[in-house]
N, C-alpha and C positions, 0 to 999 in steps of 0.2 A: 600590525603584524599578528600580534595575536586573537583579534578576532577575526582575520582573512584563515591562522589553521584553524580556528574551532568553528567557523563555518566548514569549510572543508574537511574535517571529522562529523557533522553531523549529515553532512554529503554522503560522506562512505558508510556512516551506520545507514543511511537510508538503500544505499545499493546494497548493503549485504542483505539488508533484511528482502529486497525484493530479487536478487538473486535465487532465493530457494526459489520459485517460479520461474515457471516454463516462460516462453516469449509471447503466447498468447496467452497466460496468464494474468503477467504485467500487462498487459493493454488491457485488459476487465478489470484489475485491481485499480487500475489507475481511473477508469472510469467510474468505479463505486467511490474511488475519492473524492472525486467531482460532483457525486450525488447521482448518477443515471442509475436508474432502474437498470430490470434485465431485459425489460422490453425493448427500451433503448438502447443497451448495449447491441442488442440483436441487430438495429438497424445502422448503427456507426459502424460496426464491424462487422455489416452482411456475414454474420453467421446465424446457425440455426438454433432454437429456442433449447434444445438437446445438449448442444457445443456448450452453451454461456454454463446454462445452469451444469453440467460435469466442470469445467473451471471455474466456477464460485466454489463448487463443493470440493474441488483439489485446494482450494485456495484455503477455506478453513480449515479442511481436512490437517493441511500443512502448518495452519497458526495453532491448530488445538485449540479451538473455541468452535461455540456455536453457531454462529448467523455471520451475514458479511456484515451486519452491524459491527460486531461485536472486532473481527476483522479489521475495520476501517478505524476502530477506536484504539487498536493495539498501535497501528502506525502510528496515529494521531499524538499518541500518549510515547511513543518513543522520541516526535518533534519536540514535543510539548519539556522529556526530558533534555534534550539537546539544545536547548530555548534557557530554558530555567541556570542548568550547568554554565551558559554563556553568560547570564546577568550572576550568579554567583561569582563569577570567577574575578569583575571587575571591582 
């Protein structure tokens, strides 16, 4: 029981934190999670080379950091708390 809520609270910190993004946001975010470039993002989500890179740079703009690296490591690092707080707790 208790790890089915603290799964499901590491659920919700993951939707809040991608709520502050637009819908086309999360679909680049989610794909820089995955590893694609922007060149690739360009061709999974037939948009234009203009679109991706203005939503990469909404996207840090919005984390406060600099690069989608840097981006990708702040989610990474909010799992990684959400992971750690589940093996603390047992």
């Amino acid at each position: 029981m208790q790890k089915r809520v603290e799964e499901e609270c590491k659920i919700l910190k993951e939707k809040v934190f991608l709520n502050q993004f637009t819908v086309a946001e999360q679909q680049v975010f989610e794909l820089a999670l995955d590893g694609y470039s922007g060149r690739e993002m360009q061709l999974i989500l037939s948009k234009e080379e203009v679109t991706i890179k203005s939503q990469r740079q909404n996207i840090i703009r919005k984390l406060g950091v600099s690069t989608m690296k840097e981006a990708v490591k702040k989610f990474q690092h909010l799992e990684y708390e959400s992971s750690r707080k589940l093996l603390q707790s047992r």
